[in-house]
Each structure stands twice: as structure tokens, then as C-alpha cells.
C-alpha positions as CSV (number, residue, x, y, z in Angstrom):
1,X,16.4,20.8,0.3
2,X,20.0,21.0,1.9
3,X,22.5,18.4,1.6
4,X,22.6,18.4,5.4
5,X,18.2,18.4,5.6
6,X,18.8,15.3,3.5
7,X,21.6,13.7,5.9
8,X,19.6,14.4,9.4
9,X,16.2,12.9,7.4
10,X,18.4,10.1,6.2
11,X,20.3,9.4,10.1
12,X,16.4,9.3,11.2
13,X,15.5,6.6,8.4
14,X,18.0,4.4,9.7
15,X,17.3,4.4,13.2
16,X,14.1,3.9,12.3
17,X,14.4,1.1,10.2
18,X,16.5,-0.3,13.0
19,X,13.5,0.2,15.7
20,X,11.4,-1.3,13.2
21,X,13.4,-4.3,11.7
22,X,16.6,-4.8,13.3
23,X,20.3,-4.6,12.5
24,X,20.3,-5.4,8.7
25,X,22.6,-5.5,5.8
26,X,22.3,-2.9,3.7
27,X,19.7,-3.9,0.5
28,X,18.2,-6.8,2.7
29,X,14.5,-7.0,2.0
30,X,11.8,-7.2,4.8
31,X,8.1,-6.4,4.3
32,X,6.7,-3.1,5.5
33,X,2.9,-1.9,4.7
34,X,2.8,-5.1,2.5
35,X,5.5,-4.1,0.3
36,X,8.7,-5.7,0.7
37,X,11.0,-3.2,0.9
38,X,14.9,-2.9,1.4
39,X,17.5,-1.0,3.9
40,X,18.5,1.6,0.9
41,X,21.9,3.5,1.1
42,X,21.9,7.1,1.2
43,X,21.9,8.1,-2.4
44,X,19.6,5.6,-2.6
45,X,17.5,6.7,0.0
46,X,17.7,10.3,-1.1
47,X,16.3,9.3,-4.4
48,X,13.0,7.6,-3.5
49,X,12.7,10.5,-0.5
50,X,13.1,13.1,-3.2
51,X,10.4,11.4,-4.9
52,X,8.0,10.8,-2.3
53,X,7.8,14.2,-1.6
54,X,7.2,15.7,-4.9
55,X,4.2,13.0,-5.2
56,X,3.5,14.0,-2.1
57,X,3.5,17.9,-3.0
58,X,1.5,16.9,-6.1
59,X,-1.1,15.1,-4.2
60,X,-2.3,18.1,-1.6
61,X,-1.6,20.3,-5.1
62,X,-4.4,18.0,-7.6
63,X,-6.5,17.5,-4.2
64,X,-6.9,20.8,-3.1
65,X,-8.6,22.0,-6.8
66,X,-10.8,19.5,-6.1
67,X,-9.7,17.1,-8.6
68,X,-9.9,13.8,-9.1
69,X,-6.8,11.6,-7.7
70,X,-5.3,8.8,-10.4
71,X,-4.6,5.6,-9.2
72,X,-1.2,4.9,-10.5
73,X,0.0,8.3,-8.8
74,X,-1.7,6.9,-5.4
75,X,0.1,3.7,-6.0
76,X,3.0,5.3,-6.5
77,X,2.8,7.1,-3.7
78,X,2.0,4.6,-1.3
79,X,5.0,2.5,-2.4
80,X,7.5,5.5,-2.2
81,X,6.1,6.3,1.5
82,X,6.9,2.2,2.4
83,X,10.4,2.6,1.5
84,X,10.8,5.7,3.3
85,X,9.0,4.1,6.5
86,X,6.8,7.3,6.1
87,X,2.8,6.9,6.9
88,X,1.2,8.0,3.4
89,X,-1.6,10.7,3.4
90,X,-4.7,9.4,2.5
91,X,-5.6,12.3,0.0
92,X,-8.7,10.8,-1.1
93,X,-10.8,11.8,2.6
94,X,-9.0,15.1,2.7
């Protein structure tokens, strides 16, 4: 992904979290999907996106064998997709 891809994913984060939350301080914690979560910076924010989406990738990956899907990963995901203010998948009905 782009350094630009990342920027217009990042401008869309923030008004976002500003739709959803308000005008806060950068690192200020609010709850979101019962996780409490914070306003991250951009490097930051490219971090956990960057993750989310290779968990992400993974998850359709192991699902679409037909494998079994591991817990932690799930959790994992599910936390990554709250600080992104992304909607998880639910891979497990797919």
C-alpha cells in the first residue's frame, strides 16, 4: 500500500473518530466495541491498520480452506478492527 493510500485511509479515520467521539486530544481513550481505545497519530495508526489487514487477509486465507479459526488470532483481530473504527468480519459464519 502507498504512502498516499495510507494518508487518505488515515484523513478518513480521523473524521471518523471525530463523528463518533468528538474533538479529542490525540492518545485520549474512549470505549468503542467494548474496548477502550485511543485517538492514535498517524504512524501510529498506520501500524495497527497495517496489522488489521494482514489479520484480516489471513482470516478470509485459513477460512476459505475450510479450516478452523484460532481464538487468539479472532481476538486479535477484533481488537485491531476497534482501534481502526473498522466493523470486523465475522469469519466464523462465512
Amino acid at each position: 500500500m502507498s504512502n498516499d493510500e495510507h494518508i487518505d485511509i488515515y484523513r478518513r479515520y480521523l473524521m471518523k473518530f471525530e463523528e463518533m467521539f468528538g474533538d479529542l486530544e490525540f492518545h485520549q481513550s474512549v470505549q468503542h466495541q467494548g474496548k477502550l481505545i485511543q485517538k492514535l497519530r498517524y504512524d501510529d495508526f498506520v501500524e495497527k491498520w497495517t496489522e488489521f489487514k494482514k489479520i484480516e487477509e489471513f482470516l478470509k486465507e485459513v477460512m476459505s480452506k475450510g479450516a478452523t479459526l484460532n481464538d487468539e488470532v479472532n481476538r486479535m483481530y477484533v481488537e485491531l478492527s476497534a482501534y481502526v473504527l473498522e466493523t470486523p468480519k465475522d469469519f466464523i459464519t462465512l
